[in-house]
C-alpha positions in Angstrom: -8.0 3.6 1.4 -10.9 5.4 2.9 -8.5 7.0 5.7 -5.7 7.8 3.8 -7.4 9.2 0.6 -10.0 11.1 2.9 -6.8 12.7 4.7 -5.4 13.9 1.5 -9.1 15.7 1.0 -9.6 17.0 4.3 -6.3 18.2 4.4 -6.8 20.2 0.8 -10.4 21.6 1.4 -10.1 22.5 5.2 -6.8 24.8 5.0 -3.9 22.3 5.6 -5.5 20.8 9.0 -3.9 18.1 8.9 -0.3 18.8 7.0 2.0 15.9 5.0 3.2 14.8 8.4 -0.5 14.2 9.6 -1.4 12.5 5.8 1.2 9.9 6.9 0.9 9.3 10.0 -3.2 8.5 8.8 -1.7 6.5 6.3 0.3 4.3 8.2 -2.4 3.9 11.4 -5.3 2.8 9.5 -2.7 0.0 8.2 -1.5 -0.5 11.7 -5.0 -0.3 13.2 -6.3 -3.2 10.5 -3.6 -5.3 11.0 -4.4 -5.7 14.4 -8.5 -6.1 13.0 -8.3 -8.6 10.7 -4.5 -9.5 10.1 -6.1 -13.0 12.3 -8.5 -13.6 9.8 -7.2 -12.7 5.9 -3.2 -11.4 7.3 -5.0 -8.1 6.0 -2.7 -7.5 3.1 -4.9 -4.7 1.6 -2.8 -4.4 -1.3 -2.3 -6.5 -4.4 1.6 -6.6 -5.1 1.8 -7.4 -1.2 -0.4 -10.7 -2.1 1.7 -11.2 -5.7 4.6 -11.1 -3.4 3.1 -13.8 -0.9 2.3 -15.9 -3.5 5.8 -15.5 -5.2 7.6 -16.4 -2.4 5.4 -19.4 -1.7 3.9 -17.9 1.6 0.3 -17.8 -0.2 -1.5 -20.8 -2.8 -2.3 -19.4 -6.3 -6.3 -20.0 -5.8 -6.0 -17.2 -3.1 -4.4 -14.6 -4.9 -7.4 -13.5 -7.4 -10.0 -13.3 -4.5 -7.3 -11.3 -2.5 -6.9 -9.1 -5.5 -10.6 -9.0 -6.2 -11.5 -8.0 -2.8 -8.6 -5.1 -2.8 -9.6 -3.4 -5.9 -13.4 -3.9 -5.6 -12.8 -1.7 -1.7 -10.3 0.8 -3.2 -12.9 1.8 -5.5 -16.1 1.5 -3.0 -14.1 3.5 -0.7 -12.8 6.2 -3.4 -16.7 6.5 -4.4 -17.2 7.1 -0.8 -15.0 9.8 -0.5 -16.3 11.1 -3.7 -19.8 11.3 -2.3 -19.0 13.2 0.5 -16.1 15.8 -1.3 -17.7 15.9 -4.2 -16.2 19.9 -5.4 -12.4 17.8 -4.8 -10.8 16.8 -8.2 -8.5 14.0 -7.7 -9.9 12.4 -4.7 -6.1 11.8 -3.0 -4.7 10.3 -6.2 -1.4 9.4 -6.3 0.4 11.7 -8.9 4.0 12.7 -9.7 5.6 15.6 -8.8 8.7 15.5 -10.9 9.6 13.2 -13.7 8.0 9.4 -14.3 11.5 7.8 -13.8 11.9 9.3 -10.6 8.8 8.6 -9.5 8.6 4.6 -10.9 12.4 4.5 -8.9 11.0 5.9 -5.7 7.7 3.2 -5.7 10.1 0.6 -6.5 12.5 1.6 -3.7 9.8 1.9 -0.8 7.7 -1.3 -1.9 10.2 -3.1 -1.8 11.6 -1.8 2.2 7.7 -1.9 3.0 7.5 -5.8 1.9 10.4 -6.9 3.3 9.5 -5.6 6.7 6.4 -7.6 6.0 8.0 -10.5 5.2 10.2 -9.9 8.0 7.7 -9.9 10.8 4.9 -12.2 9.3 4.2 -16.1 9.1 3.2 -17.6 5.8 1.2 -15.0 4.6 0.0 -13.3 8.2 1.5 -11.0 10.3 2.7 -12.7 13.7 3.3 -10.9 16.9 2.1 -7.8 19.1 4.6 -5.5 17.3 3.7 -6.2 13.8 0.9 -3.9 13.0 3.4 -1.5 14.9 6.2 -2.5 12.6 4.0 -2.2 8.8 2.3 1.0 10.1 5.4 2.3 10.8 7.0 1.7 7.2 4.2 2.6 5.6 3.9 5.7 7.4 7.6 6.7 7.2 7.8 5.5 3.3 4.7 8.1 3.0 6.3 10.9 4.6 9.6 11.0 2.9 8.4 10.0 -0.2 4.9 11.2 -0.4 5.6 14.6 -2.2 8.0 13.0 -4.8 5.4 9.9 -5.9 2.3 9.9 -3.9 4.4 7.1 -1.9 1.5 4.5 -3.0 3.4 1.3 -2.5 0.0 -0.3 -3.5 -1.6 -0.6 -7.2 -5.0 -0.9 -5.1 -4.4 2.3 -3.2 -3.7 4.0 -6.9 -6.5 2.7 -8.9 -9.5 3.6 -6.7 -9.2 7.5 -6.6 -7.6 7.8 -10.3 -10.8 5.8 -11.7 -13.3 7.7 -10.4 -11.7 11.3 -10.6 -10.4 10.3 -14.2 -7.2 11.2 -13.1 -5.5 8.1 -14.3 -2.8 9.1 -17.0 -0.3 8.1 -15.0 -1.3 4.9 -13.2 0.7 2.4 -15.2 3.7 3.7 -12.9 1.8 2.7 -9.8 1.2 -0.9 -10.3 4.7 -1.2 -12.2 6.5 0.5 -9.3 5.0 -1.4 -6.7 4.9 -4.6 -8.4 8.4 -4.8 -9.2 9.5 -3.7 -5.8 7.3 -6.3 -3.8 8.7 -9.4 -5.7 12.8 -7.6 -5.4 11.7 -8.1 -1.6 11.5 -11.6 -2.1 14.9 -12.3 -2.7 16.4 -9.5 -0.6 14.8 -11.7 2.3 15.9 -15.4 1.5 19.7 -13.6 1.1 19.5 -11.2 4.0 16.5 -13.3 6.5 16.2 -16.0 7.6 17.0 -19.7 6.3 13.1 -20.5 6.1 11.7 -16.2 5.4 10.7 -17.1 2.2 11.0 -21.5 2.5 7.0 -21.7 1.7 4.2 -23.8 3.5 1.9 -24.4 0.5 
């Protein structure tokens, strides 16, 4: 949140430094880079409909998804504070807004969820990321999903990721679409895995 959000700001206020391809590729590094942090120790999900999805496809018990859920929110909105703090003259803090009409917008987070969770459940175990190449593999959607779709939606792909910045820059009329969007795309993964995966991608160990 703090990475990506701040790009957005940088990149507005300091003439473009970084363009939409730098936004994404900040984006999908930070992701990468936290995998590889703390994907060991939580599977660094980072975003809510992620952990819904977990939990849906029995990868994740039920008593963990309100802390998970808890603990995204709660540092979306430290880390949009943050940025609001140190930007303070920007007016929507890198919220996620659309460009052109809701339904294309609430299609688009649907759509690139649901590629971004199946590549997670794809290269992760139970409800953690497994291997040297998965940190490579999320960053990489996530950062691909952001710089195809990020002028259409905001490519959020994360309700988290939405509510920080649009709570505390007010700029919230439209954030039903991004925990709808995401939401519904991370649980069509699901399903898209157990028919195109793997006999056990979504078999459960809880």
């Amino acid at each position: 949140m703090l990475a990506g959000t701040a790009a957005i700001v940088v990149n507005d206020l300091y003439g473009g430094v970084l363009g939409h391809t730098g936004i994404a590729f900040a984006f999908g590094a930070v992701v990468m880079v936290m995998i590889y942090a703390i994907g060991d120790i939580s599977g660094a999900h980072m975003n809510p409909a992620v952990t819904i999805a977990f939990w849906v496809s029995k990868r994740l018990p039920a008593a963990k998804v309100l802390p998970y859920a808890a603990a995204q929110f709660v540092g979306a909105l430290a880390a949009s504070l943050l940025v609001a703090v140190w930007f303070p003259a920007h007016d929507t803090l890198g919220a996620t807004v659309p460009s052109g009409n809701l339904l294309q917008s609430l299609t688009v987070e649907i759509v690139a969820t649901a590629i971004l969770m199946f590549v997670i459940l794809g290269v992760s175990e139970g409800a953690r990321e497994k291997g040297i190449m998965a940190g490579v593999a999320v960053g990489g959607t996530v950062a691909l999903m952001a710089l195809v779709f990020g002028p259409v939606s905001g490519a959020s792909m994360n309700p988290a990721r939405s509510f920080g910045p649009a709570l505390v820059s007010g700029e919230a009329s439209t954030l039903w679409l991004y925990f709808v969007g995401p939401f519904i795309g991370a649980l069509l993964a699901v399903p898209a895995c157990r028919i195109i995966g793997r006999e056990d991608c979504c078999a459960g160990e809880c």
